[in-house]
C-alpha positions as CSV (number, residue, x, y, z in Angstrom):
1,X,-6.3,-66.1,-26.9
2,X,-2.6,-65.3,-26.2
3,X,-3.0,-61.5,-26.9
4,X,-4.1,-60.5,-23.9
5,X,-1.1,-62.3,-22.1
6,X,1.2,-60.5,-24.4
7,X,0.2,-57.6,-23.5
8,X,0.7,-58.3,-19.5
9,X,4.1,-57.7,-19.3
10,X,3.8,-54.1,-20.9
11,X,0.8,-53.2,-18.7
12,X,3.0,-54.4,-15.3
13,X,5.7,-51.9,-16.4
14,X,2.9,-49.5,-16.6
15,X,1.8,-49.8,-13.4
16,X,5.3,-50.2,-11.7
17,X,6.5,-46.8,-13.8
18,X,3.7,-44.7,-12.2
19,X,4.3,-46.0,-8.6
20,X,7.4,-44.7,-9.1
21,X,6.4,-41.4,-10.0
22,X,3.9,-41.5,-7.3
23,X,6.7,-42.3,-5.1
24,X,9.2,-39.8,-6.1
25,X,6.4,-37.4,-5.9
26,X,5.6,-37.9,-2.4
27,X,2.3,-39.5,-2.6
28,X,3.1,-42.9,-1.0
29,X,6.7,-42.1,0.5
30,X,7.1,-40.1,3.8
31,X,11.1,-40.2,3.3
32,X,10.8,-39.0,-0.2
33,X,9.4,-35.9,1.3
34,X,12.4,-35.5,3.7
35,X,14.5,-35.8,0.9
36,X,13.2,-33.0,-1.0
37,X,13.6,-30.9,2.3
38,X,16.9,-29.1,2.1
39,X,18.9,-29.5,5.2
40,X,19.4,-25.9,6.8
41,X,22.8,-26.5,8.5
42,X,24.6,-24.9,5.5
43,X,22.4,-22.1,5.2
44,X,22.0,-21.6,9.0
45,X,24.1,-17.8,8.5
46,X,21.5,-16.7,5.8
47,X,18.4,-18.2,8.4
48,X,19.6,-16.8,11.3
49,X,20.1,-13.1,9.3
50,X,16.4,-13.1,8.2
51,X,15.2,-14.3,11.5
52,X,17.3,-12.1,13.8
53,X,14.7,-9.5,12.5
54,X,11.5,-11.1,11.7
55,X,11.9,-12.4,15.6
56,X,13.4,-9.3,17.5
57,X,12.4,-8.0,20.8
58,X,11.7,-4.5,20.2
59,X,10.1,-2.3,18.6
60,X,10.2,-2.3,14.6
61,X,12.2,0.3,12.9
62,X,12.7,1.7,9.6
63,X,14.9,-0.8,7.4
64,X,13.4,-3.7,8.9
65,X,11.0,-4.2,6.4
66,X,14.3,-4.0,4.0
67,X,16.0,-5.9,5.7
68,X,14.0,-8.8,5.6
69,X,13.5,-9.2,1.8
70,X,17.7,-8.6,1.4
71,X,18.0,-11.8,3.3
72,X,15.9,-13.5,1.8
73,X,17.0,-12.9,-1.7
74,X,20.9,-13.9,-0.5
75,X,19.0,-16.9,0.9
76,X,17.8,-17.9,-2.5
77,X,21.0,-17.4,-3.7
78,X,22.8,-19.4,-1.6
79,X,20.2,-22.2,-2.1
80,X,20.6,-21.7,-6.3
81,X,23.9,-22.0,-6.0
82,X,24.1,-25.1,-3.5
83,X,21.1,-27.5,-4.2
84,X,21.5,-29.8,-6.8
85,X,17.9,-31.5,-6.0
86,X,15.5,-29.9,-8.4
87,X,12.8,-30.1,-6.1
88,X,14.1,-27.7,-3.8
89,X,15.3,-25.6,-5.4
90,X,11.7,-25.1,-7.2
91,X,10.5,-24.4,-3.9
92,X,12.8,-22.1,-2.9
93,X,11.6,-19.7,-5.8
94,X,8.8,-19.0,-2.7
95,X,11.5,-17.3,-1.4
96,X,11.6,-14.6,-3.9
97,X,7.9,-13.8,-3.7
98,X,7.9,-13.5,0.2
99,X,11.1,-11.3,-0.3
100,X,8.9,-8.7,-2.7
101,X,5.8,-9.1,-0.4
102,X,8.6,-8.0,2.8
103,X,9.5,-5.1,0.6
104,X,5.9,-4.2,0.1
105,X,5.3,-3.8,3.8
106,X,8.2,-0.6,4.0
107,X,5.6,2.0,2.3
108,X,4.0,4.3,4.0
109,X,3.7,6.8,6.9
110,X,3.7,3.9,9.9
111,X,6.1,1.0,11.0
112,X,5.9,-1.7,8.6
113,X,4.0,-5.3,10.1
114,X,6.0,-8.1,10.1
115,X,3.9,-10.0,11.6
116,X,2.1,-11.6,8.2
117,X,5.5,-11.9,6.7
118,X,6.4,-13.8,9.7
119,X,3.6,-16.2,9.6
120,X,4.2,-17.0,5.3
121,X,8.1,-17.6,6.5
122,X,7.1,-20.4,8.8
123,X,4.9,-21.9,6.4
124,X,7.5,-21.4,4.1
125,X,10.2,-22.5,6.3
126,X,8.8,-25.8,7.1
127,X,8.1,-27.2,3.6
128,X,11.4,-26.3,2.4
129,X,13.7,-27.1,5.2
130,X,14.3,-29.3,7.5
131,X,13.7,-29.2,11.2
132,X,16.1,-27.6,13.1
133,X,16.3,-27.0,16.9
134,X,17.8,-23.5,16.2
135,X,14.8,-22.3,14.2
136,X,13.6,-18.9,15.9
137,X,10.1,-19.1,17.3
138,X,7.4,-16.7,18.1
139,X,5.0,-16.5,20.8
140,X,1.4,-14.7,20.9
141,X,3.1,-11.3,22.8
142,X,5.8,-11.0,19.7
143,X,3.7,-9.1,17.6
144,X,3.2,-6.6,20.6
145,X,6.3,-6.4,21.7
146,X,7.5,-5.5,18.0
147,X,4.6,-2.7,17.7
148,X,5.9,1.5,19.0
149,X,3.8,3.1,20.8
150,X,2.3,5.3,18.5
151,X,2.8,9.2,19.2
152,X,-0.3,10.9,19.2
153,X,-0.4,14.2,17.5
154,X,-0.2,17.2,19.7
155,X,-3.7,19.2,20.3
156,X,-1.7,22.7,19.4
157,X,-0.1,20.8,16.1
158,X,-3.5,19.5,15.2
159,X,-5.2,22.7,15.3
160,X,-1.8,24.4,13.5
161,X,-2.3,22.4,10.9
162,X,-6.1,23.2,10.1
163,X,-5.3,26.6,10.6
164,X,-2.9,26.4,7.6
165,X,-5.7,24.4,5.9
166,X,-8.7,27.4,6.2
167,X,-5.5,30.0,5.2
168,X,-4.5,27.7,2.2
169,X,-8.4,27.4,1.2
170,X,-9.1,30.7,0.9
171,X,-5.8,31.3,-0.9
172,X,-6.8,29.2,-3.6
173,X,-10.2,31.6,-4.0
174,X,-8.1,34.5,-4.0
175,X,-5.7,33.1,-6.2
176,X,-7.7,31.9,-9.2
177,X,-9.9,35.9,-9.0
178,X,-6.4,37.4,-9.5
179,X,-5.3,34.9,-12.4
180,X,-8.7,35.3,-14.0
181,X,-7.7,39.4,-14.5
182,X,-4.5,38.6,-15.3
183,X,-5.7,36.6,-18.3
184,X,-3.9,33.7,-20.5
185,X,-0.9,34.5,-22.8
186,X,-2.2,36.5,-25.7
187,X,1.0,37.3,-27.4
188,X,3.7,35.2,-29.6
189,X,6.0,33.6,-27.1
190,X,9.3,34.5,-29.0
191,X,8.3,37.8,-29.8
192,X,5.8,39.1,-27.2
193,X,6.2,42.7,-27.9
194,X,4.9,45.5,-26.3
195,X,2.2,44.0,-24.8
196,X,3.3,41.0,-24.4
197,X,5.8,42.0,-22.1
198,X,3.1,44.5,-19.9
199,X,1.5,41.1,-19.8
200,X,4.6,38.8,-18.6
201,X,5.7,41.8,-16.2
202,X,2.4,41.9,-14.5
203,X,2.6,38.1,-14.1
204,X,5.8,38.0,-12.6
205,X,5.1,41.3,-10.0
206,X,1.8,39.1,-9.0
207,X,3.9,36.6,-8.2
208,X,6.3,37.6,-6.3
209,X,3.4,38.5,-4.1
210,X,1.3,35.2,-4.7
211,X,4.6,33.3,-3.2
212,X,5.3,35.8,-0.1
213,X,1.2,35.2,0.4
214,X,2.0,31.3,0.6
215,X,4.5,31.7,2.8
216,X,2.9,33.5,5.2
217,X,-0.1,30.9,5.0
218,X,2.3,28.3,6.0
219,X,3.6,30.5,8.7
220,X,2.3,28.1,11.4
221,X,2.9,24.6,9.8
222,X,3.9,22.5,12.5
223,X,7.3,20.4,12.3
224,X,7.0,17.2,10.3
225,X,5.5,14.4,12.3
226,X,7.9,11.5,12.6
227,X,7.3,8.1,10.3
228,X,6.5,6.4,13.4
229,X,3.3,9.0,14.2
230,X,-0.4,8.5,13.9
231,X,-0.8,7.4,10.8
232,X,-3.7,9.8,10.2
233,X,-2.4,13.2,11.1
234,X,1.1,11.9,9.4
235,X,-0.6,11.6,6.0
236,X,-2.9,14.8,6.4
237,X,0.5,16.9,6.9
238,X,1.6,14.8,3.8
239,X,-1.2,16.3,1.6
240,X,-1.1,19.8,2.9
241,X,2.8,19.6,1.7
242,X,1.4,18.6,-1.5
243,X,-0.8,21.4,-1.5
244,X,1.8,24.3,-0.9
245,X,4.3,22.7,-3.3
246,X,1.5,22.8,-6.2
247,X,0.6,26.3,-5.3
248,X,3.9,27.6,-5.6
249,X,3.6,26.8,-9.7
250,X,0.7,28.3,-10.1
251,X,2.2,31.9,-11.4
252,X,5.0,29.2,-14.2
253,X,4.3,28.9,-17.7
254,X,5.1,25.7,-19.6
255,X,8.0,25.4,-22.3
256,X,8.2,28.9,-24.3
257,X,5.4,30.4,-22.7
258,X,6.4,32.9,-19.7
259,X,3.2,32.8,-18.2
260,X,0.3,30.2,-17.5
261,X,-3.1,29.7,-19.7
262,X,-6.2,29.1,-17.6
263,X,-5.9,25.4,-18.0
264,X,-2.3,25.3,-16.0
265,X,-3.2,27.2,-13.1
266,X,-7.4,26.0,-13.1
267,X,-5.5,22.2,-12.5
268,X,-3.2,23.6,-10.4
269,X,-5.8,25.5,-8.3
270,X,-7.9,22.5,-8.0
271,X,-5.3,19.6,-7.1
272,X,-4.3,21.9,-4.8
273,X,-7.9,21.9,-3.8
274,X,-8.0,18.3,-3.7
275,X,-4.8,17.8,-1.3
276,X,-6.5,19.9,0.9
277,X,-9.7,18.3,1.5
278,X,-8.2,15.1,1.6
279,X,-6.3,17.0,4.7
280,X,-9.6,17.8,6.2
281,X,-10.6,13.8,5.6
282,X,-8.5,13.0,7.5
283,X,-8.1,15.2,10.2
């Protein structure tokens, strides 16, 4: 019968352990939370640098996007090399994640959005710091405010750059009839002889004609649009750029070989192809 009372003690130390935990944890203990919060005050420099963007006034630029994820990477830093409290500094590993998602957001042809990197900074913000009265804060125009103006295309650029399009198509046509009668490599590349070199010579006299005949299909490209432009036309000029550079190798051989076998210049021809109607997509 005195078993069970023997075994009281043990079970009490049980129970008293795991409220602990529970404690520490933050289950029953709203000032263990705050404790795990890391007060900003000594990081208020490495704050104020990522925030300064995330909340500016105007417009967002090129960098930005950059600039964000450099501060908070020195933020993390700051924090490893402060914080002794192995909570926080778990939490601050967030920091490194939002920093590679900011990062992200600078790819492309249009301003990057700060706006969700923005929101995950808050949430971030308030479970690892805490509150301060000096916190930046948005406001529903922000996001506006922080948005260009988009330039829209001009209608003479626009109907430039489909011109070049229709020239550049029926290059391509053009193109693969004259490579066909020129025909692949049929002699031994370090000793081509006789033939060999009628061969290479009336490759490279077709090509100096092949690139004078891009050039003058490119004759009317407009400018390039600014980073900042609509995002459509931007990234239709950005595959007919594509499309010239991969005509321009069309007439190159590969290694040894002075001039191209069908399979070079058919996959030339047709990415080529490809960039182009993507263009027209588009457009």
């Amino acid at each position: 019968m005195d078993k069970p009372l023997q075994k009281l003690p043990a079970q009490i130390a049980t129970l008293a352990l795991l409220g602990t935990i529970a404690s520490c944890s933050g289950g029953g203990d709203r000032d263990s939370a705050d404790r795990d919060r890391i007060n900003p005050t000594s990081y208020r420099s490495e704050i104020e640098m990522v925030e300064k963007v995330l909340y500016k006034q105007s417009p967002v630029g090129y960098g930005d996007a950059e600039a964000v994820a450099d501060g908070l990477i020195r933020l993390h830093e700051s924090i490893g090399e402060r914080e002794m409290n192995p909570i926080a500094r778990s939490r601050a590993a967030g920091l490194l994640y939002l920093s590679s998602r900011a990062d992200i957001g600078e790819v492309g042809f249009v301003a990057p959005d700060l706006g969700p990197i923005r929101t995950e900074w808050e949430t971030l913000r308030a479970g690892l710091f805490q509150t301060a009265d000096w916190f930046a804060k948005g406001d529903v125009g922000l996001a506006s405010v922080q948005r260009a103006p988009v330039p829209i295309a001009d209608r003479q650029d626009l109907q430039a750059l489909e011109h070049v399009i229709d020239r550049l198509a029926r290059l391509i046509d053009e193109g693969r009839q004259a490579c066909e009668e020129l025909g692949e490599p049929e002699y031994d590349a370090e000793m081509p002889g006789p033939s060999g070199r009628r061969h290479i010579a009336s490759w490279n006299e077709w090509s100096s004609g092949w690139t004078e005949r891009v050039d003058d299909a490119t004759v009317q490209l407009p400018s390039q649009p600014p980073w900042t432009g609509e995002r459509e036309y931007s990234m239709a000029y950005q595959e007919v750029s594509s499309a010239i550079r991969e005509l321009r190798l069309v007439p190159n051989g590969t290694g040894i070989w002075a001039t191209p076998f069908r399979s070079q210049w058919e996959q030339r021809f047709a990415t080529a192809s490809h960039h182009l109607n993507e263009a027209r997509r588009l457009l």
